[in-house]
C-alpha positions, 0 to 999 in steps of 0.5 A, a space after each residue: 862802069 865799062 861801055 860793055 857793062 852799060 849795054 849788057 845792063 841797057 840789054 837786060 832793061 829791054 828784057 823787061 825781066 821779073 827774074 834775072 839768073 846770073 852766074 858771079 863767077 862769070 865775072 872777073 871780080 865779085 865787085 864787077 858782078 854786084 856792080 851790074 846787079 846794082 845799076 840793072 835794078 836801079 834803071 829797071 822800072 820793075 821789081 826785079 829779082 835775082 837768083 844765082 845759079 852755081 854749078 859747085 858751091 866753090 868757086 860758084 857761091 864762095 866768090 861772092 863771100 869776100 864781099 861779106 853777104 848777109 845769108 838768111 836762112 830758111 830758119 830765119 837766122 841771118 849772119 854775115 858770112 866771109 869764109 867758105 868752111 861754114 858752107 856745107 856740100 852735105 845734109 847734116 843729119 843731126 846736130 844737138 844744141 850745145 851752149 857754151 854758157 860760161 864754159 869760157 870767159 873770152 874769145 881771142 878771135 880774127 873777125 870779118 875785117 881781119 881785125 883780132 879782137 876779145 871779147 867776152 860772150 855776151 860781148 860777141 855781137 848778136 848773130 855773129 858766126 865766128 870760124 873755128 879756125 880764126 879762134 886763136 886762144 880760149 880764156 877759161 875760168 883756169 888759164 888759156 888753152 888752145 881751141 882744140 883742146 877746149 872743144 875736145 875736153 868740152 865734148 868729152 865733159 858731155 859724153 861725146 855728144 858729137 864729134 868735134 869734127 862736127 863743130 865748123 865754127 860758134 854762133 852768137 845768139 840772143 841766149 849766148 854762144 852756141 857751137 855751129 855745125 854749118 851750113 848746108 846748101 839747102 838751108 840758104 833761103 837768100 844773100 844780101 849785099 849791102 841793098 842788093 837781095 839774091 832772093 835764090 841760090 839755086 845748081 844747075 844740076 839739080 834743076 828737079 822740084 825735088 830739090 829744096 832751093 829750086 822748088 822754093 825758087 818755082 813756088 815764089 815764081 808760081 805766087 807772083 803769077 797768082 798775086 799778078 792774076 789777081 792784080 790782073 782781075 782787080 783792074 779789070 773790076 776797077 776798069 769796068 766801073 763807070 765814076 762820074 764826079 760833080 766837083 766844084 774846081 776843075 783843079 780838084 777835078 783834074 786832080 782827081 781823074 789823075 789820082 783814080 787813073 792812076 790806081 785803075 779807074 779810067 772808066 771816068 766822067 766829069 760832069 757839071 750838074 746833075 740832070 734827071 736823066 742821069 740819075 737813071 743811069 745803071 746801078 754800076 756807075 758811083 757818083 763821087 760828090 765834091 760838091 754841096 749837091 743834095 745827096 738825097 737827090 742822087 739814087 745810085 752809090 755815091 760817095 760824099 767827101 765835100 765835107 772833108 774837101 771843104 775842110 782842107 780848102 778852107 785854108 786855101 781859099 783866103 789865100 788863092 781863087 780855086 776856081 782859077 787854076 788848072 792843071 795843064 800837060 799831066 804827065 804821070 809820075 815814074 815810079 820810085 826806084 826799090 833802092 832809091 825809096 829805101 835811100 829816101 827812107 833812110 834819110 828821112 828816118 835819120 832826119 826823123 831821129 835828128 829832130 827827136 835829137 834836137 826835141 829833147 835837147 830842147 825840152 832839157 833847155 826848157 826844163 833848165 829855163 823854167 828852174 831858172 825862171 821858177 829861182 829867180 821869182 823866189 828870190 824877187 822880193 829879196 832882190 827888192 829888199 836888197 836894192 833897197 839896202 843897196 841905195 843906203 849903204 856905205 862904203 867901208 872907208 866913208 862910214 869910218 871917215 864920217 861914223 860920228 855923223 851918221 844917224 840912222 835907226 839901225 846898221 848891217 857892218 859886213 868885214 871880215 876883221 872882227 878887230 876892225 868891225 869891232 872899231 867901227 861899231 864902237 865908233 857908230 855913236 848915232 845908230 842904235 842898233 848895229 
């Protein structure tokens, strides 16, 4: 980034802002704009959201369509849009549902990477919106034709059902392929860049809670107000709440001042023992037992976790003294960062799949080791039978130089030459059975 870009980035910080209006055609290049979206929100210690304000759809909206956004709409369908003819200026009164069921066998397309595929119906990705005019051919049952003559013959097939002027383009959906006639400005609910969420798209002339996008905009701001309020009056309960804690480490006691500050309870006591005047202390304060102290000595609320503690210290303590450690400097922990925690998350998921990769590659090696071993004690007692036969054989060469001599109850000749075999055995005197 430019020095420019980090002091206006270094400024909006400063701001401390929960929403951030910008303009992308204020930019030089789209890259430039969603390079700043993405290095405020990463150095801003708030979740902050984006809306982008537009004076026109185009250049205001359709700059950003070279990086390929994902729109969402307020039907909750989402694709990947890169030209600007699926955006509409205008409110579509009606438009019928219209599938393509089997009405074509391919498409011959040019799709968002400028790559000229074709494919099938069922092989369209799922949720991919194809520009009418980035069709080039359509493979019927009878023979190719061009795009518009296939749509005019397919409407007329259905009584005109609409006009063909209509039709900017076909969208794939879970059911197959369906003609799509646009998308109108007020059906945008938000874009996605890579992992960066326009949560609005708003005009700066028609700023009236008579417009759909900028009262969805005023009615997310007026939730977030509630939601905060509300956080706002539970940290106040939580702050009101005198907590004192009994616990046997001053690590684990440390420990657990840090947690419940963290969460809003600062309101918070720790103490050694429990003496009768405490135990007369209003009926607000909770005691957090850590310890073996007699529950039915204390009259207030008290949550008992000793024995849970005790249970994941037991490991521990045959390892370190508790009653030695301290934690020294506390400092809290930043907060992580939306991106940042979906990048770990990411990680860890791949990670995750890696392992149940090499789990069942280990469990196919397992299932082959326990075949192999279940084979091998089969054939043990003819192994023994064979080792045995195998220290008393003969060679074929010493059994013919020295046949009259061998004396032996019973033989096995093993020779592919019946003739010769035949030689041998007749030559085999002294063994009776051969």
């Amino acid at each position: 980034m430019s020095k420019e870009s980090v002091d206006i980035t270094e400024r909006i910080v400063k701001l401390k802002p929960d929403w951030a209006l910008f303009s992308a055609s204020a930019f030089e290049t789209p890259e430039l704009c969603l390079n700043l979206l993405q290095e405020v929100q990463k150095i801003s210690k708030k979740n902050l959201r984006f809306v982008l304000a537009i004076d026109e759809i185009n250049p205001g909206l359709t700059i950003l369509l070279k990086l390929q956004p994902v729109f969402e709409l307020v039907n909750k369908m989402q694709f990947k849009i890169s030209d600007p003819d699926l955006l509409l200026t205008h409110h579509i009164r009606s438009f019928p549902r219209i599938r393509l069921g089997n009405n074509f066998r391919t498409l011959d397309y040019t799709d968002n990477c400028g790559t000229l595929v074709r494919q099938s119906p069922s092989e369209v990705p799922l949720n991919t919106l194809i520009p009418f005019k980035n069709i080039q051919k359509i493979e019927t049952l009878k023979a190719g034709t061009a795009p518009e003559k296939w749509l005019n013959n397919f409407l007329l097939e259905r009584d005109n059902v609409a006009h063909p002027d209509q039709v900017v383009g076909i969208l794939r959906e879970t059911k197959g392929c369906y003609l799509f006639p646009g998308i109108p400005f007020n059906s945008i609910l938000s874009l996605k860049i890579d992992k960066t969420k326009i949560e609005h798209v708003i005009r700066l002339d028609e700023c009236s809670i008579k417009n759909p996008p900028f009262k969805r905009f005023i009615e997310n701001m007026e939730q977030e107000h509630r939601l905060w309020l509300s956080a706002d009056k539970e940290g106040a309960k939580r702050a009101s709440v005198h907590i004192r804690c009994s616990g046997k480490y001053p690590i684990i006691n440390t420990l657990m001042k840090k947690l419940l500050k963290e969460i809003g309870y600062n309101n918070f006591e720790l103490i050694s023992e429990i003496k009768n005047e405490e135990l007369k202390q209003k009926n607000s304060d909770i005691y957090l037992k850590l310890n073996n102290f007699p529950a039915n000595k204390i009259r207030q609320k008290h949550i008992d976790w000793s024995k849970d503690l005790n249970q994941i210290l037991e490991p521990l303590s045959h390892f370190i003294f508790l009653s030695d450690l301290k934690m020294e400097n506390i400092s809290a922990a930043l907060p992580i960062h939306k991106i940042e925690f979906e990048e770990f998350r990411d990680n860890l998921l791949k990670k995750i799949k890696d392992a149940e990769t090499k789990n069942q590659q280990a469990q196919s090696d397992l299932m082959l080791h326990t075949q192999e071993r279940n084979i091998l004690k089969k054939i043990t007692p003819f192994s023994r039978k064979l080792l045995e036969a195998l220290s008393a054989s003969r060679t074929w060469k010493s059994a013919v130089e020295l046949a009259s001599k061998i004396k032996q109850p019973r033989a096995i000749l093993f020779c592919e030459n019946e003739n010769v075999a035949a030689e041998l055995n007749l030559s085999l005197t002294e063994v009776p059975r051969k």
